[in-house]
N, C-alpha and C positions, 0 to 999 in steps of 0.2 A: 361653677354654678352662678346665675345671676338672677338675682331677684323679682324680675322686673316680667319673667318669660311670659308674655302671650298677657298679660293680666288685662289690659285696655280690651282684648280681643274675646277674651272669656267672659269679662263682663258684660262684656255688648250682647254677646250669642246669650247668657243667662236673662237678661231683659228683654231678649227677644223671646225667649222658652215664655216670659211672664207675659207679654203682651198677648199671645196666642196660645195662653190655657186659657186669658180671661175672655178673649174673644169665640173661642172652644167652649165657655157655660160655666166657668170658674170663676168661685164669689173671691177669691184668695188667692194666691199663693208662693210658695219662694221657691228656687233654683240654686242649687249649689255644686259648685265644683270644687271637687278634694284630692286638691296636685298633690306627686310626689315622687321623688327622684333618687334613687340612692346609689351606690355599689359599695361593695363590701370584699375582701378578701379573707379566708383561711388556711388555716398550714397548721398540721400535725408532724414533731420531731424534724424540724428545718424543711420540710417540700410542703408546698402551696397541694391544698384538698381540695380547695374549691375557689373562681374568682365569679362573683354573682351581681349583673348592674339591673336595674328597673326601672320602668317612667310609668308614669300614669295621668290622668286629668279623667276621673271619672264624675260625671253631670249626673245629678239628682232632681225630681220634679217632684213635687207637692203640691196637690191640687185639694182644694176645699168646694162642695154644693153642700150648701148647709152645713149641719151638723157630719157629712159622709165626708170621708178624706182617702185618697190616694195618694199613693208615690212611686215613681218607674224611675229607671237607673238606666244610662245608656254611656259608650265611649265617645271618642270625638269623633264625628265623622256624619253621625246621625240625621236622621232629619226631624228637623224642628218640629214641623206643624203635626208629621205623624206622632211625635211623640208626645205633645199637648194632649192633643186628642184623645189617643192612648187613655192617658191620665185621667182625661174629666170625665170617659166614658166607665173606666174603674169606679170612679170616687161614686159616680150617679149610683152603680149597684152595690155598693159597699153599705156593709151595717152602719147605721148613726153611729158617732163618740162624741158625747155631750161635753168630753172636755179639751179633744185636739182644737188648735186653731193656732193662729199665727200671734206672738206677742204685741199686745198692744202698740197701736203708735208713740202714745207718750213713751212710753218706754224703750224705746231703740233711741241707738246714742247716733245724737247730731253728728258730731266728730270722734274721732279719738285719736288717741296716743301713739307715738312711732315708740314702740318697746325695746328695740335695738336688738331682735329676736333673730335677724339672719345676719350672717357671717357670707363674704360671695367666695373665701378663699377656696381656689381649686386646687384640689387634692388628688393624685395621680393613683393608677394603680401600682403603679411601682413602688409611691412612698405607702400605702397601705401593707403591701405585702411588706416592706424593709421594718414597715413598725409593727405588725404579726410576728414576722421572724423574731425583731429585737424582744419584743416582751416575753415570749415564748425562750429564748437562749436566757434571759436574765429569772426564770422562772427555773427552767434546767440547773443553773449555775449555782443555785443554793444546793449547801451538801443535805443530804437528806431525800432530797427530792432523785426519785427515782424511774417516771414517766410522764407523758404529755399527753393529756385529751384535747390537746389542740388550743390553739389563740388565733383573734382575730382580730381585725379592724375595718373600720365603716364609716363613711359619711354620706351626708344625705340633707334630702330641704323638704318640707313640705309645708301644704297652707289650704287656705280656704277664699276662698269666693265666696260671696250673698248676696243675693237681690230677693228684693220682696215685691208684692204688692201695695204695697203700702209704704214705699218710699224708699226703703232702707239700700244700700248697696256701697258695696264696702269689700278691701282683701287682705289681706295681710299673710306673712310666708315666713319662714322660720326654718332653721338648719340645725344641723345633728353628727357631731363625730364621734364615734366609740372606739375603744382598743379594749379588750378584753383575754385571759386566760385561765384556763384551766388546768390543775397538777395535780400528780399521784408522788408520795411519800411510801415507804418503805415495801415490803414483799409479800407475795402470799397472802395470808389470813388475814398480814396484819398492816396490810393496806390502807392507808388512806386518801380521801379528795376533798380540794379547796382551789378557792378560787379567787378571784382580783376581776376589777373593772375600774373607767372611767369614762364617762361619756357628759358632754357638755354642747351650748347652743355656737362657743367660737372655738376656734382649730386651737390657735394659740395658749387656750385654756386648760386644755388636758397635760393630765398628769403625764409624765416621758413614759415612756415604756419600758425601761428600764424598772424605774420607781415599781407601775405597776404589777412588774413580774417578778421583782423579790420581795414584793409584799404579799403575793400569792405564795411563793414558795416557801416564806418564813410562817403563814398560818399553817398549809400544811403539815410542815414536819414538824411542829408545835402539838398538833392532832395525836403522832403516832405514840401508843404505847396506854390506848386508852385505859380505863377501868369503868366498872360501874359501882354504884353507890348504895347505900343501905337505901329501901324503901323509908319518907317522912311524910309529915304533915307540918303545916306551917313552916316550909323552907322558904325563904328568901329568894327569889328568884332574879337577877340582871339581865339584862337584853343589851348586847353591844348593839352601838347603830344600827347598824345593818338589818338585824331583829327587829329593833322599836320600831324602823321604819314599818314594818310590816302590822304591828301591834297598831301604832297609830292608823293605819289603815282600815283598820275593827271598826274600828274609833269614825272613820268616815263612811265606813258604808251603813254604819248604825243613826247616821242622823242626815242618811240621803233620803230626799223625801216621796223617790220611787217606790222605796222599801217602807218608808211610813205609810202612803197609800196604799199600797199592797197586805197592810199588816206584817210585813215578813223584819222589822226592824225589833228587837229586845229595848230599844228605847222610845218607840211608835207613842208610849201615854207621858212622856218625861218630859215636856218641853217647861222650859221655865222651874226646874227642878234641879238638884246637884247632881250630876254624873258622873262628873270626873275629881278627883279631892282638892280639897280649898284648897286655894293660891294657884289652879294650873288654868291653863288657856288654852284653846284652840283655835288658831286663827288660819284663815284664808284671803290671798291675795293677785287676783288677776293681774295686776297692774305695775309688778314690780319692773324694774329694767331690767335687761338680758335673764329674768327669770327662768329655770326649767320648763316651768307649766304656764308662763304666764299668753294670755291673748289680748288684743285689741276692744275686741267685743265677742260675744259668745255664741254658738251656731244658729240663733234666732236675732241674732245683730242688737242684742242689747250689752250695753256697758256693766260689766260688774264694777263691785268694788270691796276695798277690803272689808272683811267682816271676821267679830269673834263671835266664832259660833261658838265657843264656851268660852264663857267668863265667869274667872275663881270657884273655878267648878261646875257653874247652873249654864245648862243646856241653851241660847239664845234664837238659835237658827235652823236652819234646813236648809241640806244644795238643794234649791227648786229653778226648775224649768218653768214657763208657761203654763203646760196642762198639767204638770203636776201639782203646782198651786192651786189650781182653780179643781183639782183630782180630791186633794186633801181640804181645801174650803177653809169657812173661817176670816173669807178677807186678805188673804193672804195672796202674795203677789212673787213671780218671776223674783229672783235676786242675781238673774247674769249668769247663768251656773249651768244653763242650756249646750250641753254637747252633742254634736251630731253622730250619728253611729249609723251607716246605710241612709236610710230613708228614715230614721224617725233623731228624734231631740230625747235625752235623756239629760238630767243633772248629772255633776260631777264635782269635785274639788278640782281648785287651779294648784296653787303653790301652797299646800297646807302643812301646815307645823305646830307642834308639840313645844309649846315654848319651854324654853329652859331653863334650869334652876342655877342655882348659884356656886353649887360645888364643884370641883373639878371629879373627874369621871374615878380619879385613884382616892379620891378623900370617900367618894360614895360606897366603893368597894369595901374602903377599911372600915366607913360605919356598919358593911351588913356582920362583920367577923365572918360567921361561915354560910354558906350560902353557894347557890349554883351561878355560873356563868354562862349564857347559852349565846353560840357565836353563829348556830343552824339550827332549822327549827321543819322537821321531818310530815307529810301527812295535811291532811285537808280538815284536821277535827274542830272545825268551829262552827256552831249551830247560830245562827245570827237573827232565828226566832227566840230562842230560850239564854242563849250568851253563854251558856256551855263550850268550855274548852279544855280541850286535850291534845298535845301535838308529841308527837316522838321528838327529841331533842339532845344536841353534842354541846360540847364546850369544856369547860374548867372547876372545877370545884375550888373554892373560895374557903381557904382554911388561915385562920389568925388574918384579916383583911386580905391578904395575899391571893394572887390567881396559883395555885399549887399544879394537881393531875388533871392531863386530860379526861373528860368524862365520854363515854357514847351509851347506846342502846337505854336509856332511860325516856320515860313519860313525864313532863309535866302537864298537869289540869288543874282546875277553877275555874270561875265564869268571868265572864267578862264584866258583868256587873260589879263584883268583888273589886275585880283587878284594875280597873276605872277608880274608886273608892281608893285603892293603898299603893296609888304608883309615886316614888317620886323620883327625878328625873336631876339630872348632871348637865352642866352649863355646856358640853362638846357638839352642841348643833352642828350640822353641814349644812348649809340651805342651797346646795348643790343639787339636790336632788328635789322631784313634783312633790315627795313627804318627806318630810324632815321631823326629825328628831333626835335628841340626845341619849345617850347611855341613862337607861331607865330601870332602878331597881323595884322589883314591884315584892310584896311581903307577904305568905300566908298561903302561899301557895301547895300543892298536894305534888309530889315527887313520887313516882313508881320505877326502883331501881331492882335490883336483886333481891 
């Protein structure tokens, strides 16, 4: 892979798409190209299932007359002026949106940062298959484990292009390797499945495949010989990583401020309020080096930067785009946070994290005494109007500090309101990942067992 492919040449073709919408009867507009290149290999029980490569450079137009906006999508090869035209003759019959438009000038970053976000190492299909196979056999290899739903590996680059009207033009590209597995543990009824990953922005940085595959196999057969648990109230509840990561994620879509403008956020009247319990944070960070999630500048070509959206608990921020600022009012302005998705800008979190506390992850366990351990978390029940939650849920029950039996087939619920309020969280960060978070026990929760 190399970083560099066509970038001079997309830019130019993107400034040419903007020169002739504006001469087409366009008060505005931007052009974006959203490369990306991958292959990937998989293999179930040693034989290759599938080997799958991709490319792409798909071109986006945004056209602005007045308050009406369009946008048309085309591949490489198209023609220009038809597809201006296209555009500004959409946007002319398009309903007014008093609040689409392009982000301000001051606002788009002069310069920015090389984030150190691609990696050029070429990676074969042969070593992708050799390292599917190896995590896949070191996966088999644990005793206990008794089948394979297959493992894989992947690398890949992708990035963005931007040009505006209004000055801005800018790219930046970024890479992606994964190895990943899947395994079945003991027979029959009393089967179970678990899983392992590792996927990072340099080749050199992933976990061996080995590693990966006996850490699949030991949660697995870990799994087998579940039970379930008396129905309670005010259980204790822990989220390994892996969970919080997704808990924290509650946590983000409730103070995106698409979902505030929409009303559809449980924290939409909360801002400048406690949300989360004293002493915890929530921070966001575009800008870190070789970050997960981090970028240059954000799909409307302004610079973010870090921010805590919660601090010691009281709500500070909102991811906002452009029009979703000016959606929700108030004064309030872009903070960098604009991600592209097709033709429109939506907010988003970069590199967000649940900052950590100060315990180690085995000292938090021994303060809950007993209490549930959930390592999977089953079902779509989170109502992200009202903060209502209920998820099917597996793991370990937590007897004398201790992880003791496997648990499965139990419910935990409470809202998320609640659970924001009584979480407290274990110093084992990964910042490996776009969310991050530590082993987080959260307290008071409602367990529906037998």
């Amino acid at each position: 892979m190399t970083s560099e492919i066509d970038s001079a040449a997309l830019l130019s073709r993107a400034s040419q798409l903007i020169d002739l919408a504006r001469k087409a009867g366009a008060d505005a507009a931007d052009a974006v190209v959203v490369r990306s290149r991958a292959h990937s290999v998989s293999v179930r029980l040693g034989k290759v299932e599938g080997t799958e490569s991709s490319e792409s450079d798909d071109f986006s137009l945004r056209v602005f007359v007045g308050n009406r906006v369009a946008s048309v999508s085309a591949n490489p090869g198209f023609d220009l002026n038809a597809l201006a035209e296209r555009a500004v003759a959409m946007a002319k019959v398009s309903p007014e949106d008093p609040f689409a438009c392009l982000a301000d000038g001051a606002d788009l970053a002069k310069s920015y940062p090389d984030l150190e976000l691609f990696d050029p190492t070429e990676v074969s299909t042969e070593q992708l298959r050799e390292a599917a196979l190896a995590t896949e056999a070191a996966a088999l290899a644990v005793s206990g484990v008794t089948n394979s739903s297959g493992a894989g590996a992947s690398a890949g680059m992708g990035g963005l292009v931007l040009v505006t009207s209004h000055g801005f033009s800018g790219h930046y590209m970024g890479s992606r390797f994964g190895r990943s597995v899947s395994v079945i543990a003991g027979e029959g009824t009393g089967m179970e499945r678990d899983y392992d990953f590792d996927s990072r922005l340099y080749f050199a940085d992933l976990d061996a495949a080995e590693e990966i595959g006996r850490r699949a196999g030991e949660r697995v057969v870990k799994r087998l010989n579940p039970r379930q648990v008396p129905t309670g109230k005010n259980v204790t509840v822990v989220f390994d990583p892996r969970v919080a990561r997704g808990f924290v994620g509650h946590i983000a879509g409730a103070i995106n401020g698409a979902s505030v403008a929409r009303k559809t956020s449980f924290l939409r009247d909360k801002m400048g309020q406690q949300v989360l319990k004293a002493g915890l944070s929530i921070t966001d960070d575009p800008l870190i080096v070789r970050g997960p999630s981090s970028r240059p500048f954000d799909g409307e070509g302004v610079s973010g930067k870090r921010l805590v959206m919660i601090e010691d608990g009281v709500l500070k921020s909102w991811f906002l785009s452009t029009a979703t600022a000016r959606e929700i009012g108030g004064g309030l302005k872009t903070n960098g946070r604009g991600v592209r998705g097709g033709t429109s800008v939506s907010p988003a979190s970069t590199n967000l994290a649940l900052e950590p506390g100060d315990i180690s992850p085995e000292e938090l366990i021994r303060s809950v005494g007993a209490g549930f351990y959930v390592t999977e978390l089953i079902g779509q029940g989170v109502n992200m109007i009202t903060g209502e939650y209920s998820r099917g849920a597996t793991g370990f029950w937590i007897e004398n500090g201790e992880l003791t039996f496997a648990v499965s087939e139990v419910t935990i619920a409470s809202n998320l309101k609640d659970m924001f309020m009584r979480v407290t969280p274990a110093n084992d960060i990964d910042r490996d990942f776009g969310i991050a978070a530590p082993t987080l026990a959260i307290e008071g929760m409602t367990l529906a067992g037998r």
